[in-house]
C-alpha positions in Angstrom: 151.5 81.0 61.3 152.2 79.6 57.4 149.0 78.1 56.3 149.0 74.3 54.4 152.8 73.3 55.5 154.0 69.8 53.9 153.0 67.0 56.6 155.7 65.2 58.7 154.9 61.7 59.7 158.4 61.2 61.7 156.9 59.4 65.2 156.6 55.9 63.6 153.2 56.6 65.3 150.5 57.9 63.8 148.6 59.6 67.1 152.1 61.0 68.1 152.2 62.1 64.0 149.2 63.9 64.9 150.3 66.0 68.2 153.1 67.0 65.9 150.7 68.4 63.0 151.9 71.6 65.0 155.5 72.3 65.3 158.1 74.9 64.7 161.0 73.8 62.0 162.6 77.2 62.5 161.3 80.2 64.2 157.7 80.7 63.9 155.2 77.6 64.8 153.7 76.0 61.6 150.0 74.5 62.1 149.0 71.7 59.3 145.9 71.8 60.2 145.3 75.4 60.9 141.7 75.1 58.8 139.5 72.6 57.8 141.8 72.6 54.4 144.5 71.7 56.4 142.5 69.2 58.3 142.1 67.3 54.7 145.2 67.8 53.6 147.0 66.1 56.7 144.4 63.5 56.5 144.6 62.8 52.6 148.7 62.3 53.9 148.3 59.9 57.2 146.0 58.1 54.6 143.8 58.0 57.5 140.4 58.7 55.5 139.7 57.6 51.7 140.3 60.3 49.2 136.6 59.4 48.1 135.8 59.7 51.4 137.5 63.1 52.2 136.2 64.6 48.8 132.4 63.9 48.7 132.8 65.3 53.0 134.4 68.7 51.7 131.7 69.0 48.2 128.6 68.4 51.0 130.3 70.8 54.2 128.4 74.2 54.5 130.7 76.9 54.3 132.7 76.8 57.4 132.2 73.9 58.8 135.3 71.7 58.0 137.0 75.1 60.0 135.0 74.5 63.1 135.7 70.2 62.6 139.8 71.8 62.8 139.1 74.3 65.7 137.9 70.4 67.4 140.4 68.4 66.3 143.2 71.1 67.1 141.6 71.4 70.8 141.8 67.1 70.8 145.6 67.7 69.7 146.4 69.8 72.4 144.6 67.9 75.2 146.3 64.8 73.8 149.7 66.9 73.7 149.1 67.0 77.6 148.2 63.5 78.2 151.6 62.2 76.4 153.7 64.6 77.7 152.6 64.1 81.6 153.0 60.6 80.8 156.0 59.9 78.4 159.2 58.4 79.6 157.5 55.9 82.3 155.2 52.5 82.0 151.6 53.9 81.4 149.0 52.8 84.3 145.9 52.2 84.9 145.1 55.2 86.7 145.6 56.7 83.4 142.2 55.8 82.7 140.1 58.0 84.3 141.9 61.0 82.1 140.8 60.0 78.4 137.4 60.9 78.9 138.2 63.8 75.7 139.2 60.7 73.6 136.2 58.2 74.9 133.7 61.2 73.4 135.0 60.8 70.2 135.1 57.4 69.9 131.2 57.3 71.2 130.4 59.1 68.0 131.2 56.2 65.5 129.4 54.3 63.6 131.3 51.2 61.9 129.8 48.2 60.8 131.0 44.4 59.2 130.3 43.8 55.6 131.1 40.3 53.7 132.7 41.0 50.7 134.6 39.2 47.7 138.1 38.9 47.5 140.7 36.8 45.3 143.9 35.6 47.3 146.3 33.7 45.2 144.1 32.7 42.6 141.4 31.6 44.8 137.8 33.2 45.1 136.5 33.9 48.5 135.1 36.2 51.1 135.7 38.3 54.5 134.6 40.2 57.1 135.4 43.3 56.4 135.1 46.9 58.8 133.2 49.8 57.2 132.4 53.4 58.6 129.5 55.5 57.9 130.9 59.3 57.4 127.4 60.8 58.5 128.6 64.6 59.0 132.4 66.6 58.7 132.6 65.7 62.3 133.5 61.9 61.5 137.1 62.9 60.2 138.0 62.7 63.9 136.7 59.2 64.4 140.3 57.5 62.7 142.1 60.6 64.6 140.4 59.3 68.1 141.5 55.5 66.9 145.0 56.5 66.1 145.2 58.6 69.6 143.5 55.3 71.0 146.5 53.1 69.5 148.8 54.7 71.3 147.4 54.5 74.4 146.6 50.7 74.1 150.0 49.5 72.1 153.0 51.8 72.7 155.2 51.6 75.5 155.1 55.0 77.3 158.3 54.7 78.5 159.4 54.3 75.0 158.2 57.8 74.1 160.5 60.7 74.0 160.6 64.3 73.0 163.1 65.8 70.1 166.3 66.8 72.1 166.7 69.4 68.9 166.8 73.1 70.5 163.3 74.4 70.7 162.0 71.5 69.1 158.7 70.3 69.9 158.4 66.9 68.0 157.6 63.8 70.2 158.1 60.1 69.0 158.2 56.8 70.2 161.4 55.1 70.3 161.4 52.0 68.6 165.0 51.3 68.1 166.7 48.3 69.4 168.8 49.9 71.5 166.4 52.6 72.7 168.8 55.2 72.4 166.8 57.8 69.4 167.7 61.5 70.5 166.5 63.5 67.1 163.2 63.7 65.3 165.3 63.4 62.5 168.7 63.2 62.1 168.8 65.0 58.6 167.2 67.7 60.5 168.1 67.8 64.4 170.2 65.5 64.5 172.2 67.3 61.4 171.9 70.7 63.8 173.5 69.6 66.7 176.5 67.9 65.0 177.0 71.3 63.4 176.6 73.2 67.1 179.0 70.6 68.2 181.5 70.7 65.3 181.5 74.5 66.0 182.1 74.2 69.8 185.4 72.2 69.3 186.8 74.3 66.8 185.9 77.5 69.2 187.4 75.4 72.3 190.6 74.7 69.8 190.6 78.6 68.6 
């Protein structure tokens, strides 16, 4: 398993980005967010937390316990992993429900709260209502992970969500092309690969 791999936000989803913080490019699975380093890292890249945020968490965190906040929020990964997967490739329903009790735990832990603040729009003093979270322990960085899991659920079509058709590929995204007709996690990647596989195939067939 290579620790720290680069992060790949490819789903045009963030909660599918997240099941996908595991994958295997080549050979060997590659876990972003093998440790509670990792957990940062990937969070620092979704720009799901604020780097102010994430760096006074990791100063204050007794030794190991960002590692143990990963160990949670790999098990959340996999559960969620399940949930898509059953579901994917057909209109959600409301039966549906009564399986995201693992995501309504997390969500129970938060602690957001509306602030008025000052703002300047177009030359124009004023104020708004704006959202805040209190990061009490390590254990909130899975609040904005439970929200982006939550997203899905609530806003993307699951009939619009599809797996890589790359060989041994384990990337899921949702499909939001006009035409519905995405095959590839990426095309520079899978997509490239099974041109190639198919480039060789008719020269062998011509051979």
């Amino acid at each position: 398993m290579q620790p720290h791999p680069p992060a790949m936000f490819i789903a045009d989803s963030l909660g599918l980005d997240f099941i996908n913080s595991i994958a295997t490019p080549l050979d060997a699975p590659v876990d972003a967010i093998a440790d509670g380093d990792g957990l940062v890292r990937w969070l620092a890249q979704a720009k799901l937390v604020p780097p102010d945020v994430l760096g006074e968490l990791k100063a204050r965190a007794a030794p190991g316990e960002l590692d143990k906040v990963a160990e949670q929020a790999r098990a959340l990964r996999e559960w969620f992993r399940g949930f898509v997967r059953k579901h994917m490739g057909r209109p959600l329903t409301p039966q549906a429900l009564a399986e995201l009790e693992p995501l309504h735990r997390v969500l129970a832990r938060d602690e957001t709260f509306s602030q008025v603040v000052a703002i300047s729009h177009r030359g124009h003093d004023g104020f708004a209502l704006e959202q805040r979270r209190r990061w009490g322990s390590a254990e909130s960085l899975l609040l904005p992970v439970g929200e982006a899991m939550a997203k899905v659920v609530c806003e993307e079509s699951f009939a619009d969500i599809r797996a890589c058709e790359g060989h041994a590929c384990t990337l899921i995204f949702a499909d939001h092309t006009r035409a519905r007709a995405r095959r590839w996690c990426s095309m520079a990647i899978c997509g490239n690969r099974a041109k190639q596989a198919a480039h060789r195939s008719r020269i062998k067939q011509r051979g």
